[in-house]
N, C-alpha and C positions, 0 to 999 in steps of 0.2 A: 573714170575708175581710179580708186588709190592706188598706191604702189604696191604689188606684194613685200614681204617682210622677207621673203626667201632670194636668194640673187643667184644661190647652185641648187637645183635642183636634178634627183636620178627620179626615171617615172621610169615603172616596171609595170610591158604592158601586158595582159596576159594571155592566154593561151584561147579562152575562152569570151576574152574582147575581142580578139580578130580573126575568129571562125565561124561560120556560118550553123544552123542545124545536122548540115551534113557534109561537116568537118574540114569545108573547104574554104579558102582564107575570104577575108568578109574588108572587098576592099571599099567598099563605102564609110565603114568603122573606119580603118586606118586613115584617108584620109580626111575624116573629122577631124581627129586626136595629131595628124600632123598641121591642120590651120590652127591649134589652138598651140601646139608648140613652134609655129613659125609665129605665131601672135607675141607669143611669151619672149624669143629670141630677138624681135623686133625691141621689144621692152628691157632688155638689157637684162634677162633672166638666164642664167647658164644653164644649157639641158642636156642631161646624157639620158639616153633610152637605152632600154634593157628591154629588149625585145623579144616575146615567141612568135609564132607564127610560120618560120621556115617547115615545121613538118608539114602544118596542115596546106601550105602554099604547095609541096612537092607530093602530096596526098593529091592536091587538086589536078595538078597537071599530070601525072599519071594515071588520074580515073579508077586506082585500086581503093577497094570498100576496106578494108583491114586496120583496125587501129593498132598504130605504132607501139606492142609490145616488146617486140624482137629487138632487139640491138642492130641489125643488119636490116630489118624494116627502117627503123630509126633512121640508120645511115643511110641508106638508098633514099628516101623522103627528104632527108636532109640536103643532103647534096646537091638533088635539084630544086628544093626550095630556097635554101639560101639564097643563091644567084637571080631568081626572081625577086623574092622578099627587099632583098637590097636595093634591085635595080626600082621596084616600085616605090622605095622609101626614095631613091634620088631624084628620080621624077614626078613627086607629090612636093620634096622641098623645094627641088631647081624649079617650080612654077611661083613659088615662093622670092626668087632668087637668093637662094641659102643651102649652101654646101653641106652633106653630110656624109659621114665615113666609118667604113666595117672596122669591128672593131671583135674578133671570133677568138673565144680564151677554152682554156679549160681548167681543171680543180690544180692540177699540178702546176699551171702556172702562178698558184696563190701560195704554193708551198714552199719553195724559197723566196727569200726573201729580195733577192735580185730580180728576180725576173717578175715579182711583184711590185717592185720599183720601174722597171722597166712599162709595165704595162701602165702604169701610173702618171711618167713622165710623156707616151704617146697620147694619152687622154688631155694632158696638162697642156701641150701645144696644138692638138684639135681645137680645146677652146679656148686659150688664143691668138689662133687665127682665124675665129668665127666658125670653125666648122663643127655640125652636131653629132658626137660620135654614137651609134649604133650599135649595140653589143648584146651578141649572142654567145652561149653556148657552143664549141665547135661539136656537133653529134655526127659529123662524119670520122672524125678520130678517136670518140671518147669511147669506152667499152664499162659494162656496168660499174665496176667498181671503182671507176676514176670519174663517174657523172658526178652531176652537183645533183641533190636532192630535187630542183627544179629551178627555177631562175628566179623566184622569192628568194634562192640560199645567193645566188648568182647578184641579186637586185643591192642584197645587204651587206655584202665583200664590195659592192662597185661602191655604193652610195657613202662606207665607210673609209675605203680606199682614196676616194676624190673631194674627202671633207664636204660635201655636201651636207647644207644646211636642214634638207627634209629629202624625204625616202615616197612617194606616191606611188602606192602598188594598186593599179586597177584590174577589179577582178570584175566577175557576174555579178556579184552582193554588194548590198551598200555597205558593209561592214563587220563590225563583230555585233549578236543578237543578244540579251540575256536570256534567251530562248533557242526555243527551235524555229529557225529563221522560217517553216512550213507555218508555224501556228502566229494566226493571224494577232493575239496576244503579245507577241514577244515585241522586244520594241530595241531601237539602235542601242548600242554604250555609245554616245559623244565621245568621250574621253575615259583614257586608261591610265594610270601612274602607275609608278613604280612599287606602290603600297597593295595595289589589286591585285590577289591570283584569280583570274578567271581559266583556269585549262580545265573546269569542269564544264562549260560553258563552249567550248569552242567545239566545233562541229570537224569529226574523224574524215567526212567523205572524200574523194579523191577529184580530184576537176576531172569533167569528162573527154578531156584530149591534153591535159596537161598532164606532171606528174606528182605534182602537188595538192594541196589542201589547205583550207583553215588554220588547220593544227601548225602546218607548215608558217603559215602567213605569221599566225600569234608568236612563234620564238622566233622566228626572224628579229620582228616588231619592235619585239621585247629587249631582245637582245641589241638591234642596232639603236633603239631609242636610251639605253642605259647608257651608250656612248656620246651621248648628247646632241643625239638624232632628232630632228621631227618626224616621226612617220604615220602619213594616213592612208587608210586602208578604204575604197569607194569604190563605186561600180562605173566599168569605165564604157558601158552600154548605154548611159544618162550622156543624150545633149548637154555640147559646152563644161563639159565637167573639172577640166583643169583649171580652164577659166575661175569657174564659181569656186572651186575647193581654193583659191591663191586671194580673190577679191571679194566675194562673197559667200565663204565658209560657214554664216551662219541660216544661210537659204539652202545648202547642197546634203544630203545626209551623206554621212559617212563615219568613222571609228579614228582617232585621232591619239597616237602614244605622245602624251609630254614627256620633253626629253629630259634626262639627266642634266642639273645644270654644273655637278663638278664636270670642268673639261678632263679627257683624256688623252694622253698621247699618241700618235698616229702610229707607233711602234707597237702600242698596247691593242690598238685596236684590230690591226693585224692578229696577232697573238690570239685574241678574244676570237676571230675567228677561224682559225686553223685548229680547233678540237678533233676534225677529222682528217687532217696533218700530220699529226703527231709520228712523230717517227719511230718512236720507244717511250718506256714508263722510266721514272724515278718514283721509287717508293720512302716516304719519310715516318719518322717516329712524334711522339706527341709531342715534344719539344719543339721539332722543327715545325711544324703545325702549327703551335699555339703562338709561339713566333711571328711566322707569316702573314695567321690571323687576328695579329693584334693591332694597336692603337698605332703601333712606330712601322715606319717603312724598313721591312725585312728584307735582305737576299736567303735564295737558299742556299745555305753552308753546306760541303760534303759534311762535317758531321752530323747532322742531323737525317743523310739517307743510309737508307738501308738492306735498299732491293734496287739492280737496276736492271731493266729486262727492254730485249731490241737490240739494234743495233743502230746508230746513229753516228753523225756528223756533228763538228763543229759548227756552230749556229742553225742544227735543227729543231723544229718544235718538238719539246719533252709534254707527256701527258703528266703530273703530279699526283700522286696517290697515297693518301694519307692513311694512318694505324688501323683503320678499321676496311681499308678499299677500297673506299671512294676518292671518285677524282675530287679534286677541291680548285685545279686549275691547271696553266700551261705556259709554259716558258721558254725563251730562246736559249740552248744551253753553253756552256762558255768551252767545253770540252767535248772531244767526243766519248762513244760510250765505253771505250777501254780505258780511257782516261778518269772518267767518271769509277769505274770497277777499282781503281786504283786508289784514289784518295778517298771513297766513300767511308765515315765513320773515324776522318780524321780531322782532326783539329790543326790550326797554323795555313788554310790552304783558300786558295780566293774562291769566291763565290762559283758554284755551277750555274746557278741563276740569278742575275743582277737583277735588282726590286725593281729596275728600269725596264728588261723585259719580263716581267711577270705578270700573270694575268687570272686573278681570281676568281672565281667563279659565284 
């Protein structure tokens, strides 16, 4: 076989590759997809796994029919899933002889920017020291409004976080359909660029033990492939499928974003996905707008804001809201927000947001 072209790769598995009909974890799947990433690891390819599976694993061992809508279902499933889910990952790879390590976050720990670095530099010495880190969602501590929309949102903060070269999220489907994936008619997209909108196209339904979707998968996609991501989206229920999507891609169906090739800074990339971080707004006038959104690399001046609403910290993420509402972007702010109330609308005063942390939408 050639070499793959990728040397880090995140594969995001999902919820619905390693569960059964009835919703109990589907250990024959898992490990297929860990021989083809001890295969991959053997071949000098970096893998971090973004893994579901803990509910439906602590679903299994409990023997309760109820899908995990509750928060406190959630939790209790989780709890004692995890602790299996893991211990089965360590003894599918130690048969391998290949070390692998929990690695359980939540939305808050991507909010500052420390302890986003923190979570960054634990991964960075996992691999190298050869060990495969595993990374889940904690759903024993998270409560609705601090979840991550599902571990697609989880998949595309790790795989940008850890510069990784391509993002592989396996789902049930081979991909994205220009149809309706039911009618026999509709046929794969191969490839997506940055010039396509397909979100008429993409399919609303909710995975049936996950808490994601399509819809979910597509701005993920989209969004971590503008960062000069590879991301492909395939069915991770297909025999050998890591394999064939890295050495023979053009035998494997699946949905492929090409990535952006201006690079981005890893500062930005961050930024780019803390939009549901934000700690407060800055509101600007069309000046500062048309500024930002020009040809020259802009900061935002206090005098061009003119509402600033929240309360925030020095170097929290600000939402940015331009003359008519709309966000337009997000930004690490240089003050906080009294500070901000103080110089807004004046001129002589350093930047609120440095063009360094800013992040356009």
């Amino acid at each position: 076989m050639s070499q793959t072209v990728f040397k880090r790769i995140a594969v995001k598995i999902g919820s619905n590759v390693l569960t059964r009909a009835d919703g109990t974890l589907d250990v024959t799947r898992m490990s297929a997809i860990v021989d083809q990433a001890a295969e991959l690891h053997r071949r000098g390819v970096e893998i971090i796994l973004i893994s579901s599976g803990a509910v439906a694993s602590g679903r299994g061992e409990l023997k309760l029919n109820k899908l995990p809508d509750a928060v406190s279902q959630r939790q209790l499933f989780s709890a004692v899933g995890q602790t299996k889910l893991i211990n089965r990952y360590y003894e599918l790879f130690r048969d391998h002889q290949i070390t692998c390590g929990q690695v359980l976050t939540t939305k808050e720990n991507f909010a500052s920017r420390r302890h986003y670095l923190n979570q960054k530099n634990c991964m960075t010495v996992m691999l190298e020291a050869g060990v495969i880190p595993i990374v889940n969602e904690n759903d024993t501590i998270s409560v609705t409004e601090l979840m991550f929309t599902d571990n697609d949102e989880l998949s595309g903060l790790i795989a940008t976080m850890m510069s990784a070269e391509a993002l592989i999220i396996l789902s049930n489907v081979n991909g994205i359909y220009d149809g309706d994936p039911q009618n026999p008619d509709s046929k794969i997209i191969a490839e997506i660029t940055d010039k396509m909108d397909l979100q008429t196209l993409v399919q609303s339904e909710k995975s049936s033990f996950g808490r994601g979707g399509m819809q979910t998968k597509y701005n993920i996609a989209r969004k971590v492939a503008d960062e000069g991501i590879t991301v492909i989206i395939a069915n991770g229920k297909q025999d050998n499928i890591l394999m064939n999507l890295l050495y023979h891609p053009e035998n494997q169906l699946h949905t492929r974003f090409i990535p952006n090739e201006k690079p981005v800074s890893n500062v930005k990339k961050w930024i780019a996905h803390s939009d549901s971080f934000a700690k407060g707004e800055v509101h600007i006038n069309t000046g500062a707008r048309e500024a930002l959104q020009g040809n020259h690399a802009s900061s935002l001046l206090p005098v061009g804001i003119t509402v600033v609403k929240g309360e925030f910290e020095k170097d929290d993420i600000v939402k940015i809201i331009d003359e008519n509402g709309l966000g337009i972007g997000w930004g690490k702010t240089a003050f906080d927000s009294g500070k901000v109330l103080e110089i807004m609308g004046k001129k002589g005063n350093k930047p609120v947001v440095h063009y360094d942390y800013l992040y356009l939408d």
